[in-house]
Each structure stands twice: as structure tokens, then as C-alpha cells.
C-alpha positions as CSV (number, residue, x, y, z in Angstrom):
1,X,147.1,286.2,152.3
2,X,150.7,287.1,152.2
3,X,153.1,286.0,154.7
4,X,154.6,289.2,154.6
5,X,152.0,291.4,156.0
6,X,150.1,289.7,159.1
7,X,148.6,292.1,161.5
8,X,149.4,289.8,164.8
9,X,148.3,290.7,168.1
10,X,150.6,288.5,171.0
11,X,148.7,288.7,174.4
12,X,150.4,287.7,177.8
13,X,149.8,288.2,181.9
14,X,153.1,289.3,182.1
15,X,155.0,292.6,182.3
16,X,157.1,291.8,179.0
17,X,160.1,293.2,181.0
18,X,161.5,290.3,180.4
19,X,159.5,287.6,179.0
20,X,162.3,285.9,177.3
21,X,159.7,283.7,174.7
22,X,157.2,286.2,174.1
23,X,159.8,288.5,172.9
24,X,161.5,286.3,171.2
25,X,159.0,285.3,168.9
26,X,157.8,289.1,168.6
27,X,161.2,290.0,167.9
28,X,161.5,287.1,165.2
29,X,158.1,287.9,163.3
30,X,158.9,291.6,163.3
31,X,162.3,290.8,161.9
32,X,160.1,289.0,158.9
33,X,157.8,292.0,157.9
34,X,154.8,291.6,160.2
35,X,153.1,294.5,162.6
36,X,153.3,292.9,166.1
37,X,152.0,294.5,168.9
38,X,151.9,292.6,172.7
39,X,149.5,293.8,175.5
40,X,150.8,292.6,178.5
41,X,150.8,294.1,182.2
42,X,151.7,297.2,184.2
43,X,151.3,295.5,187.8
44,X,153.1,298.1,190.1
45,X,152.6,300.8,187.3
46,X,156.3,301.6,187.2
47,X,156.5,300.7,183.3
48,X,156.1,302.5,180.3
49,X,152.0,301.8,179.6
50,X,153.7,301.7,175.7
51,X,157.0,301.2,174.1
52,X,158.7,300.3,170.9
53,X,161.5,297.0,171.5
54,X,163.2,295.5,168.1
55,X,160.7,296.2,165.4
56,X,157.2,295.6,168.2
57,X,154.9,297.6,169.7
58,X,154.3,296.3,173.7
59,X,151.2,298.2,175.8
60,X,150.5,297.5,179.1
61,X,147.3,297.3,181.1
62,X,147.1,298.2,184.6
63,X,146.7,295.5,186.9
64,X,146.1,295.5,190.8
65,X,144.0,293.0,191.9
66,X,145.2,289.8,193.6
67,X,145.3,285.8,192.8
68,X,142.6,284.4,190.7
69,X,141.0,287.9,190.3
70,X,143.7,289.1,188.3
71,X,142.7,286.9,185.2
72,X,139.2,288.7,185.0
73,X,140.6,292.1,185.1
74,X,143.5,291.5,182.6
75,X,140.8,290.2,180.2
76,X,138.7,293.0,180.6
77,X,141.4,295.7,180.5
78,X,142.5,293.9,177.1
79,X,139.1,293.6,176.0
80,X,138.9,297.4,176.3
81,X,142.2,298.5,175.0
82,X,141.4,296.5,171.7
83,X,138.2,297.9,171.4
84,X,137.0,297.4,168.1
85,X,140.7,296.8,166.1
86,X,141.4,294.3,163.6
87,X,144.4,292.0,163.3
88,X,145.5,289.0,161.2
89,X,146.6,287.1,164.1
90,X,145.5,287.0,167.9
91,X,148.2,284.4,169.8
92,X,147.7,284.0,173.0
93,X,150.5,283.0,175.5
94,X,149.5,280.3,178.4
95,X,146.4,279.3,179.6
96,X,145.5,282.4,182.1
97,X,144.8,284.4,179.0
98,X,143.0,281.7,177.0
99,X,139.8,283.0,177.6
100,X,140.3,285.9,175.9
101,X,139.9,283.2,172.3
102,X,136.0,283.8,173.0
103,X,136.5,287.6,173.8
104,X,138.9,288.6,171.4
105,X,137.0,286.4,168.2
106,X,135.8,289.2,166.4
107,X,138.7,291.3,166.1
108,X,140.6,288.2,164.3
109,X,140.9,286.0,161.7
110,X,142.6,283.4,163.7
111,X,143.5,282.8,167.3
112,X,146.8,280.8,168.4
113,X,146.6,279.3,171.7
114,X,151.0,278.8,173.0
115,X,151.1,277.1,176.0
116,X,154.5,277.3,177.7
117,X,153.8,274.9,180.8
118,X,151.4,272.2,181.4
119,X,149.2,274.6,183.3
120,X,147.0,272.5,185.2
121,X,149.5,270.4,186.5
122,X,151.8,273.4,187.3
123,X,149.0,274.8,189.9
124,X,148.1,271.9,191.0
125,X,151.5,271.4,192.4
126,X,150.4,274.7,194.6
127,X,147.0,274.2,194.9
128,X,146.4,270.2,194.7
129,X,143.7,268.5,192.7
130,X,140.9,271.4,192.8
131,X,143.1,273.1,190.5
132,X,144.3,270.0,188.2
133,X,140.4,269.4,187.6
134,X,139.1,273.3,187.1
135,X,142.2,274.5,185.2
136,X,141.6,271.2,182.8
137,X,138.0,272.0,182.5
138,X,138.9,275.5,181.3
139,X,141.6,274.6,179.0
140,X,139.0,272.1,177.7
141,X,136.4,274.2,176.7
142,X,138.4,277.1,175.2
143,X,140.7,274.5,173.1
144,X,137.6,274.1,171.1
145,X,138.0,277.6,170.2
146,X,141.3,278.6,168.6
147,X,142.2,277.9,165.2
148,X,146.0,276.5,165.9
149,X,148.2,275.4,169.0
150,X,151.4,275.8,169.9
151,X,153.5,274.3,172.7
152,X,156.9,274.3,174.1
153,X,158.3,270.9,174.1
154,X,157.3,267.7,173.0
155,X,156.4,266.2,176.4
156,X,153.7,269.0,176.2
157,X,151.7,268.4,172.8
158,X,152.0,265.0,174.0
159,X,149.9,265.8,177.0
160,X,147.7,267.7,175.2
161,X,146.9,265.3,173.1
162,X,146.2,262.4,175.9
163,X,144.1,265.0,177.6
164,X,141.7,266.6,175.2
165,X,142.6,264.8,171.6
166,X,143.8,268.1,170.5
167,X,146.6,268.0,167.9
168,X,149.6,270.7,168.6
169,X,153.3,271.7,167.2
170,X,156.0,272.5,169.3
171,X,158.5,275.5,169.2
172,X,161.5,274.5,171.5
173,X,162.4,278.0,174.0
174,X,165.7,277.5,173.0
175,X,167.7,280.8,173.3
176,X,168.6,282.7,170.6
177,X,172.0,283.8,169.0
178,X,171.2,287.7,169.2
179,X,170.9,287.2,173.1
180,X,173.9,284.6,173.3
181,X,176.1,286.7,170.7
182,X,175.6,290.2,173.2
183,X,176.2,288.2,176.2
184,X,179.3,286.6,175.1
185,X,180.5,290.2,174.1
186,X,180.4,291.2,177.4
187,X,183.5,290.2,179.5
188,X,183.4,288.3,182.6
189,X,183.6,290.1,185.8
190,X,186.7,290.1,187.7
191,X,184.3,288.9,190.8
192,X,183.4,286.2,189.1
193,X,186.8,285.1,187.7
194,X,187.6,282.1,190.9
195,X,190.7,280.7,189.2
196,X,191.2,276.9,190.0
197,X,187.8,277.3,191.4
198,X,185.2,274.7,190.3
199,X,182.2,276.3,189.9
200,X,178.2,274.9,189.7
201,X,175.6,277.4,189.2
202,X,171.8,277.5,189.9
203,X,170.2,279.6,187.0
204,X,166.7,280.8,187.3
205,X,163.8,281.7,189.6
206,X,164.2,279.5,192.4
207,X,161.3,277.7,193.8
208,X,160.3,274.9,196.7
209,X,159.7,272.7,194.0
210,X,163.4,273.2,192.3
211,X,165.5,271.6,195.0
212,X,167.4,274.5,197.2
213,X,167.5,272.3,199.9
214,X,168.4,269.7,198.2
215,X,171.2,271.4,196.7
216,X,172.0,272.8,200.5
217,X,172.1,269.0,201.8
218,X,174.3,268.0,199.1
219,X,177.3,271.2,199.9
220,X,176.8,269.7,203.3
221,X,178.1,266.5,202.2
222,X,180.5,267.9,199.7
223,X,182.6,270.3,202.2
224,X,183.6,267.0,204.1
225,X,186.0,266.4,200.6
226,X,186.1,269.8,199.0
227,X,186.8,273.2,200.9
228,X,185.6,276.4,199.5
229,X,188.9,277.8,197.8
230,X,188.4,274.3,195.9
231,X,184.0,274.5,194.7
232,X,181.5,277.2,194.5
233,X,178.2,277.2,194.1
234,X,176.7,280.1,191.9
235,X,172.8,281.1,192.5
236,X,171.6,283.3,189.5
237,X,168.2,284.0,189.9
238,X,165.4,285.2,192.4
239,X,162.3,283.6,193.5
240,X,160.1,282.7,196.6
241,X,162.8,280.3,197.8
242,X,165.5,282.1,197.5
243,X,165.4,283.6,201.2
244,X,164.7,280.2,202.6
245,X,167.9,279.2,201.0
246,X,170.2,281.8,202.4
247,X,168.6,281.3,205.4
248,X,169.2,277.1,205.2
249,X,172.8,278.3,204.0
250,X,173.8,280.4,207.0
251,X,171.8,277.6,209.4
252,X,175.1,275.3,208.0
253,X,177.6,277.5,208.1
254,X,178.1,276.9,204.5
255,X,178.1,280.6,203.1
256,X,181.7,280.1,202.5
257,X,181.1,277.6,199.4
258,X,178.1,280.0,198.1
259,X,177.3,283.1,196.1
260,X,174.2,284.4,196.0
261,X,173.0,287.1,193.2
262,X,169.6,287.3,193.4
263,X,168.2,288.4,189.9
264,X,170.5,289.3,187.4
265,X,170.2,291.0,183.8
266,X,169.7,288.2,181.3
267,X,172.2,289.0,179.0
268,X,175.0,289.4,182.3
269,X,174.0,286.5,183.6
270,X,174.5,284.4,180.2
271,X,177.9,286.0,180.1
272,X,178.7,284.8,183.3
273,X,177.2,281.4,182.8
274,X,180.5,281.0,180.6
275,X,182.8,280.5,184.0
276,X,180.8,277.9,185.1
277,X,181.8,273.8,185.1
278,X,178.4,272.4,185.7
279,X,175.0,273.4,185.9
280,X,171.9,272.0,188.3
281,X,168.5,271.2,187.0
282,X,166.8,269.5,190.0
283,X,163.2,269.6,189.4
284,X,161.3,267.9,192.5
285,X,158.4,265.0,191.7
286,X,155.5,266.9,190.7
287,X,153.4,266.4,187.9
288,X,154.6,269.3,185.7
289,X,158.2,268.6,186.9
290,X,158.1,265.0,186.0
291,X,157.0,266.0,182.1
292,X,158.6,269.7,182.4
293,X,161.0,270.9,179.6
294,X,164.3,273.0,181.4
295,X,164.7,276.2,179.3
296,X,168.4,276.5,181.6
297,X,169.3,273.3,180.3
298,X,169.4,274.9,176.9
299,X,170.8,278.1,178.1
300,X,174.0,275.9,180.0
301,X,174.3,274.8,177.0
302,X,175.2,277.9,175.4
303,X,177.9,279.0,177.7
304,X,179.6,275.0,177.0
305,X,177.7,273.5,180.5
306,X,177.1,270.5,180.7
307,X,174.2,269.3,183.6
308,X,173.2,267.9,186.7
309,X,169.9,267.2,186.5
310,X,166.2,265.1,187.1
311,X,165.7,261.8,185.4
312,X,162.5,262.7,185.0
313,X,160.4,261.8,181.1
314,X,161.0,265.8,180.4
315,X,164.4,265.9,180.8
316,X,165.2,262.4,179.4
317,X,163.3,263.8,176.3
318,X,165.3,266.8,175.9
319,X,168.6,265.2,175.5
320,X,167.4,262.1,173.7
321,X,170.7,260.9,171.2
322,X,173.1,263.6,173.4
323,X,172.8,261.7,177.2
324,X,176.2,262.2,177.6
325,X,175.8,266.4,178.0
326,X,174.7,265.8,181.2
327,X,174.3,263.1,184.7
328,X,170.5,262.1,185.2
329,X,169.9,261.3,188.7
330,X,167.4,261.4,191.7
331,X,166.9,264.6,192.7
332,X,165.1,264.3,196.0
333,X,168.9,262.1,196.9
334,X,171.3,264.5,198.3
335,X,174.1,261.9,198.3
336,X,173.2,261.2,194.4
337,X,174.0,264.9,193.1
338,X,177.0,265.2,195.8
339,X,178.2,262.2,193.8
340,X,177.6,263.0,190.7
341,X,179.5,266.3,191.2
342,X,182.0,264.4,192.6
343,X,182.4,262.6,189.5
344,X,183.0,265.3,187.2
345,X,185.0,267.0,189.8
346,X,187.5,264.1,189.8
347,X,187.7,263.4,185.8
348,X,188.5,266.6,184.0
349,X,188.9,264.6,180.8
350,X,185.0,263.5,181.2
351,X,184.3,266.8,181.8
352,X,185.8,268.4,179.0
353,X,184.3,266.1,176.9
354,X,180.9,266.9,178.6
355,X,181.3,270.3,177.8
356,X,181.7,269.9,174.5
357,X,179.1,268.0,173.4
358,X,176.9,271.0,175.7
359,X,178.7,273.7,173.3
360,X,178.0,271.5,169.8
361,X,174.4,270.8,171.1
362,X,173.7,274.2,171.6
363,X,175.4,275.2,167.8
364,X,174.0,272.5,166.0
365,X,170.3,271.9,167.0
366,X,169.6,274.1,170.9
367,X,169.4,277.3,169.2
368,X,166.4,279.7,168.2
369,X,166.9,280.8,164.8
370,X,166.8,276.6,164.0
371,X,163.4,276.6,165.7
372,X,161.2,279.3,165.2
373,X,160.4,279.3,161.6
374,X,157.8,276.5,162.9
375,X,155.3,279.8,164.0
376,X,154.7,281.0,160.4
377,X,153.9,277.2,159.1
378,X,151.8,277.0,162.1
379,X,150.5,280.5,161.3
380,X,149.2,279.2,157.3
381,X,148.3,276.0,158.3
382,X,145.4,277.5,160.8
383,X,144.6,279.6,157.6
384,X,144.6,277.3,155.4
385,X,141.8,275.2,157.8
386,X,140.2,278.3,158.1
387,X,139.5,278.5,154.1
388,X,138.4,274.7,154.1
389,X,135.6,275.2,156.5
């Protein structure tokens, strides 16, 4: 079969609106010549139920049910739309749609199973052990059912592989030069333009298990050196926490060294990334967190940020032979990452340095286009078993 001509269905329990990965590997293979179409979800029903994006097709499902019921009537609102169709390619993204690779075998050649998290241990985090043992159990089972795997960082096939034996490649979500190249097009707000001001930003959704208080406990101790004409701290993103925070903010009367965006347009808030000095990635123990791989930490290291961050095995793993783009430190220690901003505050000549090796890292390895030609290997390779048995 030719590499030019794959019919690939890409399935995800998402809204595609964004979903930086998906699209970025549906964006890549339409680029190369294939028909990609994703079916993802239409939860408030506020979306287009189908629309063309950069060479792909997405459709979306409706979707109103709550919590675990979701899952069975996703699969069965896929199951439907595909009807009888035929594709090359069925890849499905994370393990809430993995079920589908028993429901979705006859309308495929092959079926590629991309995790992007360590999905047991991610709920489990919410939901304790329960989930750890019955989210295994499925991902188990329905392993034993695809024809290739793909995963997002090392740290994950490695887990994988301890778990269930089951080999895997992994396709860093490092982010790509289309999206960095339109971002850095765009100039830099004047509201966002502080002057002498040193700036450390939060980018992402924000959750319990990502450190805002951490990072509130550790402003506390900073304001008793720095005042807030001399540090702010910039929060790009939105998530559960987020409220809690402002609320833990105003409860310190530290609003002064904050700003708060809530979500932001990805390709605005990469531009704005670039008037940053530091970046935090403070995941909390957890056992996804401890093995997690930090998509920001590549995106910092676009805009020429160095980080903050965990020293956690995921982490450590990601900047293995370029430590010195970033401070690993305890993250539950608000006196550790006051420090450590302390430190870079102090030595501009570190931190030029720092920011530096961030900007080279992101050129010479932390970039898309270096990564993703791993897909279509992993694509004929799951082929090529296929012939042999």
C-alpha cells in the first residue's frame, strides 16, 4: 500500500476546538497526501457538527450525558456515524475511546491505540485505587486489540511496557513551527509590555494537582523582598482551580503581584509567552505527575523560557543532556521555588544563559516537524505485522 493514499480515521472525546495533538498530527498527515477525517464531540452543541481545518475533515457527535456515561454514548454515536465506511487507518486518541478497537474492527485495516497520559494513574489521582485497578483492566484487555501503539513521552511506553509487556513508540507533543511562526507574528500587547518588570507565568489549565497554592504561598514569601512594580506573575490558562486561586490571591492581599487571564487563544498566548523570564511547572506527587511529560515545558521553550519546575522522573527525562534550561526542585516547598526565583532574579547573566539554551532546545530538537515523521513508520510497521500474520 502506498504511503501516499491512507484513508485514516483519528477518533477523540474531545471537541477538536482546540486539541492541540490531535490536530497537529491531522494537520501533518493531510499535509502528506492522506484523507483524514476526526470524529470528536459536540458537548453543548454550539459547534459546527462538520468542518474542514488545514487539509481535514472534523464531525462531531452530540454528547450530553454525564461522567462515566459519556464514554458509552460517544462510542455509540461513533459507531453510528461510521456506519458501514471503510478506512486505511482507525487511530484512536487516549484510553476513553479505546474501546471503540473492538467496535470499529471492521471498518479498518489497522487500529492505532495514542495514549497521551498514563490514564489509569491520571484518574486515580481523582478517584483513588478503584480507578487505577478498573482503568488498567480495560486498557489491558483492549491492548490486545490494536495493531500499533503510540505514546507521548518516553516515561509513558516505559510504563506501558512494565504494565502489560506491550511494546510502544513515542511522538513527543512538542509544538510545531506553523503555530510558533503565527504566534510570533503577532506583536505583544501593550498590556502586557511591564518594562523592568520580571515576569513568571503559569501556562495551562490549572488544576489542584498543579500547585496554585503552592505558587500563592511562595508570592507570599517573595513580596517580603520584591514589590509588585519589581515581579509579576502571569496565569494563562483556565481550569477548576483557577477560582480557588483568585480567591487564595485576594485572601493575601497579593493581587497586586498577579495577572489573571483565564483562557486565552493559543496562538495569543504563545506570543505573549515571549515577555516572560521564567516559567512554572509544579506538578504535585501523584502517580501520573511523578512520571508526567509537561507539553508547557516545551512550549516555554519556544518563546526562550527557561523553567521552574518538579524533580519528578518525567521531568528529569525531558531535559536529560539540557539540565541547565531549567531549576528542579520540590514542588510541595514554597520556600524552594521562592528561592529558586530568587536566584534567577538576582543573576541576570545565569538567566540569560538559561534562556538561551530554552531557545536552542526548542530549535534544535523541541519542535514538531523533528518529531512527527515517527506516525507514518509507526503507520507501515503495524502493516507490515499485519501481512506477516
Amino acid at each position: 500500500m502506498s504511503s501516499k493514499s491512507w484513508n485514516i480515521l483519528m477518533v477523540v472525546l474531545s471537541t477538536v476546538a482546540p486539541d492541540v495533538r490531535v490536530e497537529k498530527e491531522a494537520r501533518y498527515l493531510a499535509n502528506t497526501g492522506h484523507n483524514v477525517t476526526i470524529i470528536g464531540t459536540n458537548p453543548r452543541g454550539d459547534l459546527p457538527n462538520e468542518e474542514k481545518r488545514d487539509g481535514y475533515t472534523i464531525k462531531r457527535v452530540p454528547s450530553s450525558k454525564k461522567l462515566f456515561f459519556k464514554y458509552f454514548e460517544f462510542w455509540k454515536n461513533v459507531r453510528k456515524l461510521v456506519n458501514k465506511q471503510q478506512f486505511d487507518i482507525v487511530h484512536l486518541h487516549d484510553l476513553n475511546v479505546l474501546p471503540l478497537a473492538t467496535r470499529l474492527r471492521k471498518n479498518t485495516k489497522i487500529i492505532i491505540y495514542d495514549s497521551h497520559e498514563n490514564f489509569p494513574e491520571q484518574m486515580s489521582e481523582t478517584f483513588g485505587f478503584p480507578a487505577l485497578w478498573g482503568y488498567s483492566i480495560v486498557e489491558r484487555y483492549y491492548l490486545k486489540r490494536v495493531h500499533g501503539v503510540i505514546t507521548a513521552g518516553i516515561t509513558y511506553s516505559e510504563n506501558l511496557k512494565k504494565k502489560y509487556k506491550t511494546d510502544s513508540i513515542w511522538i513527543a507533543n512538542y509544538p510545531s513551527t506553523v503555530d510558533i511562526n503565527l504566534a510570533h507574528k503577532k506583536e505583544i500587547p501593550k498590556d502586557y509590555q511591564t518594562g523592568q518588570k520580571f515576569r513568571v507565568v503559569h501556562f495551562g489549565v490549572m488544576y489542584s494537582n498543579l500547585g496554585y497554592d503552592k505558587t500563592v504561598e511562595a508570592v507570599k514569601l517573595l513580596s517580603q523582598n520584591l514589590k509588585p512594580s519589581e515581579i509579576q506573575f502571569l496565569i494563562m490558562g483556565s481550569g477548576a482551580s483557577l477560582e480557588p486561586m483568585k480567591e487564595l490571591i485576594e485572601e493575601n492581599n497579593l493581587s497586586e503581584y498577579f495577572k489573571v487571564t483565564g483562557w486565552m487563544d493559543y496562538h495569543e498566548a504563545l506570543s505573549i509567552m515571549r515577555s516572560c523570564d521564567i516559567g512554572l511547572i509544579l506538578f504535585q506527587p501523584g502517580k501520573n505527575n511523578f512520571l508526567r511529560i509537561p507539553n508547557r515545558l516545551y512550549e516555554f521553550c519556544s518563546a526562550g523560557v527557561p523553567f521552574i519546575g518538579s524533580n519528578f522522573e518525567g521531568l528529569r527525562r525531558s531535559v536529560v543532556n539540557r539540565e541547565e534550561l531549567g531549576i528542579l526542585i520540590n514542588p510541595t516547598s514554597p520556600r524552594e521555588i521562592a528561592d529558586a526565583i530568587l536566584t534567577v532574579y538576582n543573576d541576570k547573566e545565569k538567566l540569560n544563559k538559561m534562556k538561551k539554551i530554552a531557545s536552542d532546545a526548542y530549535k534544535e530538537q523541541f519542535n514538531w516537524e523533528s518529531e512527527i515523521p515517527k506516525i507514518e513508520q509507526k503507520y507501515l510497521e503495524s502493516f507490515s505485522k499485519l501481512k506477516k500474520n
